[in-house]
C-alpha positions as semicolon CSV with decimal commas, in nm:
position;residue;x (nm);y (nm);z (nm)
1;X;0,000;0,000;0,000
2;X;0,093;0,367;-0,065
3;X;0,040;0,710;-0,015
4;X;0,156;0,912;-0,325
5;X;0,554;0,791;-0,316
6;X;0,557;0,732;-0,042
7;X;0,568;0,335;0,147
8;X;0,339;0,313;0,469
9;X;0,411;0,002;0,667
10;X;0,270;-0,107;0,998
11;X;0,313;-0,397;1,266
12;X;0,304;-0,525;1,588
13;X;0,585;-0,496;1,831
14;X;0,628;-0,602;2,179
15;X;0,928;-0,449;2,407
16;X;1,069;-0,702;2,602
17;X;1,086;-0,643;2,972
18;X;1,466;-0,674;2,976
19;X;1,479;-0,332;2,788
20;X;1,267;-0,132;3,077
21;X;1,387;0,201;3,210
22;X;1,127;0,232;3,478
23;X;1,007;-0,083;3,622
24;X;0,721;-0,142;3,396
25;X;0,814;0,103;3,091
26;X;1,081;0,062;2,843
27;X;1,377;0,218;2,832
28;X;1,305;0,577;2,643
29;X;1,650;0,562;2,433
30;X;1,561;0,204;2,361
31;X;1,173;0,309;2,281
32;X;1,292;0,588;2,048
33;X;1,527;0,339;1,826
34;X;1,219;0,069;1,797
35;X;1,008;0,399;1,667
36;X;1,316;0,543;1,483
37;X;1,481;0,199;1,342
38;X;1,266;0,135;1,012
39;X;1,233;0,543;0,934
40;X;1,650;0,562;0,948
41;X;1,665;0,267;0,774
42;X;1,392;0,376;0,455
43;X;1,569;0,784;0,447
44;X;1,939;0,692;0,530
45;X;1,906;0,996;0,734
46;X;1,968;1,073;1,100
47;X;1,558;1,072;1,326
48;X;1,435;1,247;1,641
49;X;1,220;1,107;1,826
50;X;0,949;1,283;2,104
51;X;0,829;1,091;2,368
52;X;0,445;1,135;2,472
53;X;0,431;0,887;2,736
54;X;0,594;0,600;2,878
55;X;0,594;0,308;2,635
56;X;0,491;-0,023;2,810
57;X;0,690;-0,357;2,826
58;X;0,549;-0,685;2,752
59;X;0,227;-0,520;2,557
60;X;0,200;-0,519;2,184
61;X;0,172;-0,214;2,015
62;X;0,172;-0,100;1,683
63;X;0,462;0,086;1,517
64;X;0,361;0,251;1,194
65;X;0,624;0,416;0,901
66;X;0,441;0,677;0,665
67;X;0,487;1,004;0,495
68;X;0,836;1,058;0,621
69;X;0,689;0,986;1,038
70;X;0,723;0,670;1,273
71;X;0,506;0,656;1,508
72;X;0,439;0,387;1,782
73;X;0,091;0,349;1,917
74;X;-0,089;0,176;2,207
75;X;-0,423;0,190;2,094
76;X;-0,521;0,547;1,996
77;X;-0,243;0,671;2,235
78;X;0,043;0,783;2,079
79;X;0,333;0,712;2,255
80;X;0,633;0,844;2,065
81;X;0,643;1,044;1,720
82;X;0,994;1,019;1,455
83;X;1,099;1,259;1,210
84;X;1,415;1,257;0,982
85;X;1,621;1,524;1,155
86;X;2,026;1,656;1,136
87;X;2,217;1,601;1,441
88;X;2,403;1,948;1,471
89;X;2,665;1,833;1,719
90;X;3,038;1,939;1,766
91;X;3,198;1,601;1,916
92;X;3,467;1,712;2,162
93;X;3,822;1,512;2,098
94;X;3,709;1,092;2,131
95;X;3,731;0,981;2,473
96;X;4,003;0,673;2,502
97;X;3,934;0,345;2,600
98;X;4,214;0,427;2,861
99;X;4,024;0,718;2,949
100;X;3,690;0,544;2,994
101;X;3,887;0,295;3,190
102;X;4,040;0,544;3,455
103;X;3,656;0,686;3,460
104;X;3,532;0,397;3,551
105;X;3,810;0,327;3,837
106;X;3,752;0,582;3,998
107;X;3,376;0,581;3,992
108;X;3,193;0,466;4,334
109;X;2,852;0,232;4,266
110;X;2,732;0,257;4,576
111;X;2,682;0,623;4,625
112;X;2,548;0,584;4,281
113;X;2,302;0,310;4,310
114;X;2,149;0,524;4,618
115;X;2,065;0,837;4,387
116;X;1,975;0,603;4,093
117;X;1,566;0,633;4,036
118;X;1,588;0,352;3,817
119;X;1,815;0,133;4,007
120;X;1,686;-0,164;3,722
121;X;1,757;0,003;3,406
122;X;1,826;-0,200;3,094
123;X;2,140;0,100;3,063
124;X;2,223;0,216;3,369
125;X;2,117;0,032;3,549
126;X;2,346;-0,065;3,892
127;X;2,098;-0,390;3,978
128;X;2,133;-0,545;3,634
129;X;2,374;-0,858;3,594
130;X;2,654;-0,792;3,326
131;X;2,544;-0,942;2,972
132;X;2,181;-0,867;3,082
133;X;2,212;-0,526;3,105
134;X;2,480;-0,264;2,944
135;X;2,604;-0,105;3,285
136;X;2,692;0,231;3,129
137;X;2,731;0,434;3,413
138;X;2,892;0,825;3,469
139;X;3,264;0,817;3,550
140;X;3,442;1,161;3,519
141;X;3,701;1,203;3,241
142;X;4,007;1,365;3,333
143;X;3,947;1,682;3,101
144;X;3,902;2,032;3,161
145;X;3,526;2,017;3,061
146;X;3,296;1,793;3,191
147;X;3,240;1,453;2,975
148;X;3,148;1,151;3,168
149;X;3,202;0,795;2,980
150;X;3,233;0,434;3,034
151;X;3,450;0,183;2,889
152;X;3,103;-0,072;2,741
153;X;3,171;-0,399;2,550
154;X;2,904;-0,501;2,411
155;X;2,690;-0,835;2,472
156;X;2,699;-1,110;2,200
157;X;2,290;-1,165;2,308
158;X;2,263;-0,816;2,164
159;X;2,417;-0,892;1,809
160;X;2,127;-0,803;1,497
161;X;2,237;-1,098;1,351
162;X;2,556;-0,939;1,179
163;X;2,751;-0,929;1,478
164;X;2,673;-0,582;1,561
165;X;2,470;-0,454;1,812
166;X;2,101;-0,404;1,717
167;X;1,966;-0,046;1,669
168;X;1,758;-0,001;1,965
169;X;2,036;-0,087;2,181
170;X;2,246;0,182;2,016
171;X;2,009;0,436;2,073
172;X;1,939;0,322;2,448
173;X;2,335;0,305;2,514
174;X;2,327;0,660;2,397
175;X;2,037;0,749;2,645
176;X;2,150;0,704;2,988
177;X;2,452;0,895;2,969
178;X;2,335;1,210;2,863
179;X;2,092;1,175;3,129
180;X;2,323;1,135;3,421
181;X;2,624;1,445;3,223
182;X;2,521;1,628;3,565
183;X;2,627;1,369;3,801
184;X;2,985;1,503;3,874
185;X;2,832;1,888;3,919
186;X;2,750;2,028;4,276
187;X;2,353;1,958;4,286
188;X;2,066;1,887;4,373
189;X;1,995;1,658;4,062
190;X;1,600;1,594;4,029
191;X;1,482;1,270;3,863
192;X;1,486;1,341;3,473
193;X;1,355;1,123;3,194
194;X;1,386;1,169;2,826
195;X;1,188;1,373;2,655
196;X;1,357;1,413;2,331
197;X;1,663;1,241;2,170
198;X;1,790;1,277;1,793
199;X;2,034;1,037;1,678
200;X;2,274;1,028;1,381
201;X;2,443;0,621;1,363
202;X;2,759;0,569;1,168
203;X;2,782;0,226;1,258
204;X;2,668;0,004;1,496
205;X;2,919;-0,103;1,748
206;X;3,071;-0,498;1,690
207;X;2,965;-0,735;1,951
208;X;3,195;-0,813;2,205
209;X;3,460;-0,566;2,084
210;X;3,547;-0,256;2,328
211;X;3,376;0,105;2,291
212;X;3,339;0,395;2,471
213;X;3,011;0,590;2,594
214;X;3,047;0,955;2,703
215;X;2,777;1,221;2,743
216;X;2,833;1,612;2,805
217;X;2,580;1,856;2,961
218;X;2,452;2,136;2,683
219;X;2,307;2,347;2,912
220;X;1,947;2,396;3,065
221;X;1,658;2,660;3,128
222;X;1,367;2,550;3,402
223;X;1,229;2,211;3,374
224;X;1,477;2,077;3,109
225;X;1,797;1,974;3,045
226;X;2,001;1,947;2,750
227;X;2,322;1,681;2,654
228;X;2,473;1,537;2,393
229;X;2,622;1,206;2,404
230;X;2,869;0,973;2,157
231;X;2,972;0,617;2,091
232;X;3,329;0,584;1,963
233;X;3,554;0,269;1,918
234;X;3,826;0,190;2,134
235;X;4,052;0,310;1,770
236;X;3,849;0,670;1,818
237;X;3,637;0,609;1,527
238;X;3,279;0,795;1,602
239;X;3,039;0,543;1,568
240;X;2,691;0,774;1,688
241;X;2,573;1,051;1,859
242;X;2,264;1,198;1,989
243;X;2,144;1,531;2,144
244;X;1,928;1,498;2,414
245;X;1,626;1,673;2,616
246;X;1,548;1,585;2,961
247;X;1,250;1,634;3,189
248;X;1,234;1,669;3,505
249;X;1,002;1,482;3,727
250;X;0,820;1,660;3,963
251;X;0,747;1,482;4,300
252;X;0,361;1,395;4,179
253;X;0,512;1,225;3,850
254;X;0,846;1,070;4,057
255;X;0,516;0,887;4,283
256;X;0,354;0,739;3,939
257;X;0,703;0,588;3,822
258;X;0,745;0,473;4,165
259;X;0,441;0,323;4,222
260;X;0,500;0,090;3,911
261;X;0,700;-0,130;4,128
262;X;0,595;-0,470;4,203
């Protein structure tokens, strides 16, 4: 079926409970590639993606391309909304793998785990198991301006089928960090979720190879905050990058996410 020139296509997709943010919502990063994936892959181009509400795990819904827009439905309710966009970033110099590595030596879980909001997150998650979660969690680079990053090798249970990691995980191992850019600043640091992420992917990282995720803060103005985060290989070859809005949660909202646990 189409619309003038252009393909519509629509099916059913179910997110997996592994990929949760929340307890019982998906990871937004991870949400945003599923909505994102088949639009990047028709245009070749770069998508943003808006989040309308939080997308449910284990629940089909219905993810529809057409006239250049994903979209991803439960129901009537729309729950996020892709357009082809241009990533307008200005990468600062590629974080090392020796640099992640000293990040993440000197990074302390514990203090971590008891600020997390989302202690069980399929990315940064501090209660997920390595291999069933991708750990990616906010160690300071030694650099003059803030970057946070993570040394992350990839799970082979998270391979497409090429041996490269699958496109929603890309975008959801782009997610967290930008998220948690603040961490290292003086706070207070409100629970955020994503609101808005555009993402540009190069290519997808290799399975069970090392890479480096790193996130910087862009600035902010009330509610929101704005960060931009990258995926390079350990040779410094920019794999993707994403800008980033984030939302924060006021204490009526933080009580709905936190009432989803079981």
């Amino acid at each position: 079926m189409t619309t003038g020139t252009e393909e519509r296509s629509r099916k059913s997709v179910t997110i997996a409970r592994r990929f949760n943010g929340p307890p019982r919502s998906a990871n937004g990063g991870y949400a945003c590639g599923i909505t994102a994936g088949p639009l990047t892959e028709r245009t070749g181009h770069a998508a943003e993606v808006s989040l309308r509400m939080p997308p449910p795990v284990e629940h089909p819904l219905t993810l529809e391309i057409a006239d250049q827009r994903g979209t991803l439905a439960d129901g009537e309710a729309l729950i996020a909304e892709a357009r082809p966009a241009k990533v307008d970033l200005t990468p600062p110099e590629p974080v090392s793998l020796a640099e992640a590595e000293a990040a993440a030596r000197d990074f302390s879980i514990d203090p971590f785990r008891a600020t997390s909001p989302f202690p069980g997150c399929f990315t940064c998650g501090p209660d997920r198991d390595d291999g069933n979660g991708l750990r990616i969690f906010p160690g300071r680079v030694d650099r003059d301006e803030t970057i946070v990053a993570w040394p992350w090798i990839p799970d082979p249970s998270l391979d497409a089928g090429d041996g490269r990691v699958d496109t929603a995980t890309v975008w959801a191992a782009l997610d967290c960090p930008s998220g948690w850019a603040w961490y290292h600043q003086p706070g207070p640091h409100p629970p955020h979720v994503l609101g808005r992420m555009a993402a540009q992917i190069h290519h997808r990282p290799a399975c069970g190879q090392p890479a480096v995720a790193a996130a910087w803060p862009l600035g902010e103005a009330s509610r929101k905050r704005f960060s931009a985060s990258a995926l390079w290989s350990a040779e410094g070859t920019l794999l993707a990058c994403a800008r980033a809005t984030w939302i924060a949660l006021s204490e009526e909202q933080m009580e709905q996410f936190a009432a989803q646990v079981s």
